[in-house]
C-alpha positions as CSV (number, residue, x, y, z in Angstrom):
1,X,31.4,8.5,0.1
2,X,32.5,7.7,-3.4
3,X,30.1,6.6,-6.0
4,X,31.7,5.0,-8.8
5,X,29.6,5.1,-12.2
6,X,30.2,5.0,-15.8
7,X,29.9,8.3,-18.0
8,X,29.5,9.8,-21.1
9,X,33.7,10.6,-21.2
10,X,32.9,12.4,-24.5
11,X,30.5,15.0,-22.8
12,X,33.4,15.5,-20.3
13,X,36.1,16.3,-23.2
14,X,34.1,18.7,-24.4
15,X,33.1,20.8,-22.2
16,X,36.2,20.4,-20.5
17,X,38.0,21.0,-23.5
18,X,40.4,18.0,-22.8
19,X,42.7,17.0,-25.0
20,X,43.2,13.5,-26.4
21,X,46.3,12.7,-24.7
22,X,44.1,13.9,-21.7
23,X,40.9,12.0,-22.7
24,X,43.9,9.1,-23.0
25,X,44.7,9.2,-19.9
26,X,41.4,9.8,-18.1
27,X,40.3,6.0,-19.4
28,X,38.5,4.2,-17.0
29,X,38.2,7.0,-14.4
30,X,34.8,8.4,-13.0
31,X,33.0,11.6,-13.3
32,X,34.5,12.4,-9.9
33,X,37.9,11.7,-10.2
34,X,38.1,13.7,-13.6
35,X,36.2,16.9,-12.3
36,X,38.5,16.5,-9.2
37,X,42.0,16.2,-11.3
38,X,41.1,18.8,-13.6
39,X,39.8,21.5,-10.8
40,X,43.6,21.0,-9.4
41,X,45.5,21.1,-12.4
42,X,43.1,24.9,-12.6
43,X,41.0,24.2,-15.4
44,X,38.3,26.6,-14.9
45,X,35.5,25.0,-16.9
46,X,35.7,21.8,-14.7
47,X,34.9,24.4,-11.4
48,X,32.4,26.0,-13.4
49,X,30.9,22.5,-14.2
50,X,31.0,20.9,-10.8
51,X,28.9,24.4,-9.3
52,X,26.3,23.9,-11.8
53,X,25.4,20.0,-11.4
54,X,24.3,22.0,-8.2
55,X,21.8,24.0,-9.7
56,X,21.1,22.2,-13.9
57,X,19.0,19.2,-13.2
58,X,19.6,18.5,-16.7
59,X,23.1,18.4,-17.0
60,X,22.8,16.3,-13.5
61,X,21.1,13.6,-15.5
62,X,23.1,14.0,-18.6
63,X,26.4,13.3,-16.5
64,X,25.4,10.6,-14.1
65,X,23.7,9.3,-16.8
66,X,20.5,9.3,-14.4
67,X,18.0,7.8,-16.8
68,X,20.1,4.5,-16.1
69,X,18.0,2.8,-12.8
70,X,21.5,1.1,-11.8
71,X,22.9,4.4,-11.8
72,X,20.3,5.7,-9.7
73,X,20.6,2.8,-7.4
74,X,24.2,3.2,-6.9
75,X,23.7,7.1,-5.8
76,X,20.9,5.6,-3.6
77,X,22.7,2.8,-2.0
78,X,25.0,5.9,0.0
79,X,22.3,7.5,1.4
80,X,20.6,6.7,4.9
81,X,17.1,5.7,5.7
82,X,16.5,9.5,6.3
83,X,17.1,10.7,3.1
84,X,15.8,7.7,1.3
85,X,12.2,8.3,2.8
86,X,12.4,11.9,1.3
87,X,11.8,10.6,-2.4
88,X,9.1,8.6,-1.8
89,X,6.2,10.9,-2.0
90,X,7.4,11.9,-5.3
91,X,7.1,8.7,-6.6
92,X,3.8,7.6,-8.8
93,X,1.4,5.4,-6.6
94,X,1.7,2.7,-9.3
95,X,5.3,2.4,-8.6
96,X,4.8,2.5,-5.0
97,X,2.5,-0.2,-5.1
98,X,4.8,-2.3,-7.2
99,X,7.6,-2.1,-4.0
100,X,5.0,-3.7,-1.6
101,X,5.9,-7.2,-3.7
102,X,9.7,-7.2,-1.7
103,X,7.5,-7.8,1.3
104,X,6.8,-11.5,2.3
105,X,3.1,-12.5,2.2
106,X,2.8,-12.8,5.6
107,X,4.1,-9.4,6.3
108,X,1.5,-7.9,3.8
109,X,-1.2,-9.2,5.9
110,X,0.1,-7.8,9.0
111,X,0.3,-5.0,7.5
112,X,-3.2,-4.6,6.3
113,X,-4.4,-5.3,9.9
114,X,-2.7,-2.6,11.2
115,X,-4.3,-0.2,8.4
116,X,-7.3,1.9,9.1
117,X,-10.5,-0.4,8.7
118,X,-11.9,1.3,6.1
119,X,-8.8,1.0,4.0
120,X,-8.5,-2.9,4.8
121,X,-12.5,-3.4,3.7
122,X,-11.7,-1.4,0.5
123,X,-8.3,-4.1,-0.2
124,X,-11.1,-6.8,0.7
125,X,-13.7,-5.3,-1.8
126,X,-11.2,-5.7,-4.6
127,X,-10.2,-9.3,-4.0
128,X,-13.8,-10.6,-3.6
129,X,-17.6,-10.3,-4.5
130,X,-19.3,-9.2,-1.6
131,X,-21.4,-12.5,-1.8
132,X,-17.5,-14.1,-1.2
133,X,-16.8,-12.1,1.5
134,X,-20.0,-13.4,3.6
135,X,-19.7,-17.0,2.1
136,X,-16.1,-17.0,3.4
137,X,-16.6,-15.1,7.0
138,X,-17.1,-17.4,9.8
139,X,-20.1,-17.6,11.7
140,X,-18.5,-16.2,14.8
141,X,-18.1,-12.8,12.9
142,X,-21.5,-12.5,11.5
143,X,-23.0,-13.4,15.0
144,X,-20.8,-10.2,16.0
145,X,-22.5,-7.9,13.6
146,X,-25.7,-9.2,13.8
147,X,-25.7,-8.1,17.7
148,X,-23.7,-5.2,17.4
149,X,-25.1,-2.2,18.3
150,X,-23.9,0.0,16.1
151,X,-27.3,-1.7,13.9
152,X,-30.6,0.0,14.1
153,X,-32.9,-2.6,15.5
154,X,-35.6,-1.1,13.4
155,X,-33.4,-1.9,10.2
156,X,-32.6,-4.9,11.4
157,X,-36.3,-5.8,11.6
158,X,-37.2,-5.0,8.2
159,X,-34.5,-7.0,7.1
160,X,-36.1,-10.1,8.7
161,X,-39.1,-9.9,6.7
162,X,-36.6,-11.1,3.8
163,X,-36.0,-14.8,5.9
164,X,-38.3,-17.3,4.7
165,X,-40.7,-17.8,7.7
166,X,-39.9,-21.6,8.5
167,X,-36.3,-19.8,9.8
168,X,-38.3,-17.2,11.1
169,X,-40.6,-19.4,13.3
170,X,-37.3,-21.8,14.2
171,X,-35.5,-19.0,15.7
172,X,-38.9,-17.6,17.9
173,X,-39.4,-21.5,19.1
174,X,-35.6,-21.6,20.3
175,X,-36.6,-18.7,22.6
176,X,-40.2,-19.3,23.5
177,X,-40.5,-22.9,23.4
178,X,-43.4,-22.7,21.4
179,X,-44.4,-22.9,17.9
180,X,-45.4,-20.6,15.3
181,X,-48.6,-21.6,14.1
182,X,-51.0,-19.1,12.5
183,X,-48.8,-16.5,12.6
184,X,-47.4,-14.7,8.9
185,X,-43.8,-12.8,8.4
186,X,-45.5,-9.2,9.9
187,X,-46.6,-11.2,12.9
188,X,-43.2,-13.0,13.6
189,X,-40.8,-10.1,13.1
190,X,-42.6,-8.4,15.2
191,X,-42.6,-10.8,18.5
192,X,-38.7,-10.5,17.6
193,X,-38.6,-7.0,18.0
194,X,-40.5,-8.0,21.1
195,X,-37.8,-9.5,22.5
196,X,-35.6,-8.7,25.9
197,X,-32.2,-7.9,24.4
198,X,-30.2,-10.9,25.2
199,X,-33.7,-12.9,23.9
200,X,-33.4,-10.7,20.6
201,X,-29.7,-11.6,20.4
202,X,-30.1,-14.8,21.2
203,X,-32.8,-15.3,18.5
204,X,-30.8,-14.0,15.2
205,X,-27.9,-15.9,16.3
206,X,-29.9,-19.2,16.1
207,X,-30.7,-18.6,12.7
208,X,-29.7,-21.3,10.2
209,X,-25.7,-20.2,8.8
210,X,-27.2,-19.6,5.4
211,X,-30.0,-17.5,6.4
212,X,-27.2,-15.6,8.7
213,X,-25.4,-14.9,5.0
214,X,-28.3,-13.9,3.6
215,X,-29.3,-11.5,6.4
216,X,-25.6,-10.4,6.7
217,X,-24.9,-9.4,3.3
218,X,-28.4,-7.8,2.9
219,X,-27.4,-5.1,5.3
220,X,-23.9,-4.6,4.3
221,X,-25.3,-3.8,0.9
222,X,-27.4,-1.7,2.5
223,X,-24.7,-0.1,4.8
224,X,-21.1,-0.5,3.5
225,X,-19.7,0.6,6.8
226,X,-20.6,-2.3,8.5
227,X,-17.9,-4.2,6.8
228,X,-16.0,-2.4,9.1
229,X,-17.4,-4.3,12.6
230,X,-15.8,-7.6,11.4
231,X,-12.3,-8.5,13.1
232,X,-9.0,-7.2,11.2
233,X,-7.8,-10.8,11.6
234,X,-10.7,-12.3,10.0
235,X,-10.8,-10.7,6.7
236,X,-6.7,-11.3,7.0
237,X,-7.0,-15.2,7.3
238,X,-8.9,-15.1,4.5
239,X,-6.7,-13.6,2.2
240,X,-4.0,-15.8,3.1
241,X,-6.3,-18.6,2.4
242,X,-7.3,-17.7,-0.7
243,X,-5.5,-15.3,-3.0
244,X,-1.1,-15.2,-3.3
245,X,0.5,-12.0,-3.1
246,X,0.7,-11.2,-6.7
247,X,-3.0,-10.9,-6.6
248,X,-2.3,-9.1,-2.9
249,X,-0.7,-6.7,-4.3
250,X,-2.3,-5.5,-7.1
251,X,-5.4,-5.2,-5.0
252,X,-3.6,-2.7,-2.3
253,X,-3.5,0.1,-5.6
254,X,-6.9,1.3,-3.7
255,X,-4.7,2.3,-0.6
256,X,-4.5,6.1,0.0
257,X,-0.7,6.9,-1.0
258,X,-0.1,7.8,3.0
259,X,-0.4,4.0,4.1
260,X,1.7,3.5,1.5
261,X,4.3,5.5,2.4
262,X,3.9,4.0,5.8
263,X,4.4,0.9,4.6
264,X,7.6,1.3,2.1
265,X,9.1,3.2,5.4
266,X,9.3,-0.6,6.5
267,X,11.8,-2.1,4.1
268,X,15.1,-2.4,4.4
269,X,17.3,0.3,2.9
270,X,18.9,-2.2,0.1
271,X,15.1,-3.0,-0.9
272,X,13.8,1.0,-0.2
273,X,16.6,2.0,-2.7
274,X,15.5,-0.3,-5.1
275,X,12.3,0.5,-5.3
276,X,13.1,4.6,-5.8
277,X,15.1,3.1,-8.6
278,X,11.7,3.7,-10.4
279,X,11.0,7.6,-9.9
280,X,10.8,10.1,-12.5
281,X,14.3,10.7,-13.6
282,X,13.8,14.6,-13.8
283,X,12.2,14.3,-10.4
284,X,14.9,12.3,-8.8
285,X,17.9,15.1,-10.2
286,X,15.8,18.0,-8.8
287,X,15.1,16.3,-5.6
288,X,19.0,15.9,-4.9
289,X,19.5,19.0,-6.0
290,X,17.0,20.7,-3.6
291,X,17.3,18.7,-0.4
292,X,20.6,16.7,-0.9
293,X,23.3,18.6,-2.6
294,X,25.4,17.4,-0.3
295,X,25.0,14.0,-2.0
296,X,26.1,15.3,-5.2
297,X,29.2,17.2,-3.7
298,X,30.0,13.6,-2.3
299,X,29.3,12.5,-5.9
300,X,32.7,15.0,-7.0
301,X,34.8,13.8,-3.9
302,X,37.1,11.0,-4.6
């Protein structure tokens, strides 16, 4: 591999000690291809100089002029998907979160289906109010947590007593066939919990679709982990109906950095380079110096 990149020439003369009919000559030539002539015309200091990019993170940067994110991009663009993936867990989260925007929309959404659920209900939480979240679920989903029964039936109960009773007496009269009369809240929750199980299902699924909202969202504030029981899909279609990616993005900064990493592991390597354009310059020398010095002995091979 030969990587081509503009340097400080005048750093080169002098601690090469290179004369000006040398620095002449060496016009338009590459850090490479001056270390290399000058090793095998014996000049000591340019051996001495090519053994310690291997160990000065420093003069590394100075040389290659790492600061530069083209420059880093150029070094990048030789390596394989292997050693690419090795630099980003030294990146900042920030700057890893800022890659997710080469992915397409509808790949960001796939990709926060196939995250853990409590990770995907945190990315919800940050887009929307929970009252937005309930207002926007469809019915089919919050039947599904109203049965589940991962729900204490005893919570659930006390949760009822916040319906207003005309609801309360509509759902007992789908089951029994007859009405409510003379009986309070106390009285009606409790022929609810009453109920057979596919009776007791049957009845909070009848509920009106705002009094399901209101019931919903009372025990999810309750329990956050019940978030968690709606479909992957559901909170996905959402999104996609609602917010762009810009917005997308910035609300996936609550991701742990593992799902992250996951995640960037998915680009292409033009696009994964370009992103670990953005590291910490000091970091990115004594990473290369540490686990790919055979990068920078390709960097002094012509």
């Amino acid at each position: 591999m030969a990587i081509v990149i503009d340097s400080n020439i005048m750093y080169l003369q002098n601690r090469l000690n290179l004369s000006a009919e040398k620095l002449q000559m060496y016009q338009g030539r590459t850090v490479d291809q001056i270390l290399e002539a000058e090793a095998a015309a014996g000049n000591q200091l340019a051996i001495e100089l090519a053994n310690e990019l291997l160990s000065n993170p420093n003069l590394l940067i100075e040389l290659f002029q790492l600061a530069n994110p083209d420059n880093k991009l150029m070094i990048l663009r030789g390596m394989d998907e292997k050693q690419l993936e090795s630099f980003l867990p030294l990146m900042e989260k920030n700057d890893l979160v800022q890659g997710l925007n080469y992915f397409t929309q509808d790949k960001l959404l796939k990709m926060l289906e196939e995250l853990p659920p409590e990770q995907l209900v945190k990315t919800v939480l940050e887009l929307f109010s929970q009252e937005e979240v309930i207002q926007l679920m469809p019915e089919d989903q919050l039947d599904k947590l109203l049965t589940s029964t991962e729900i204490d039936k005893n919570k659930m109960l006390e949760h009822l007593k916040s319906i207003p009773p005309q609801y309360l007496a509509q759902i007992i009269e789908s089951i029994t066939g007859k009405t409510c009369e003379d009986m309070d809240t106390i009285d009606m929750v409790k022929q609810v919990g009453q109920f057979n199980p596919l009776e007791y299902n049957d009845a909070l699924t009848n509920l009106q679709p705002t009094q399901k909202q209101q019931l919903v969202l009372s025990l999810v504030k309750q329990d956050p982990k019940l978030y968690q029981l709606f479909d992957p899909n559901a909170y996905t279609d959402m999104i996609n109906k609602e917010k762009q990616k810009p917005e997308i993005v910035k609300a996936m900064h609550v991701i742990e950095e593992e799902h992250l990493l996951k995640m960037l592991q998915e680009l292409p390597n033009d696009l994964m380079s370009i992103v670990i354009t953005q590291i910490d310059t000091d970091v990115f020398a004594e990473q290369l110096i540490k686990e790919h010095p055979e990068i920078i002995a390709e960097l002094l091979i012509a």
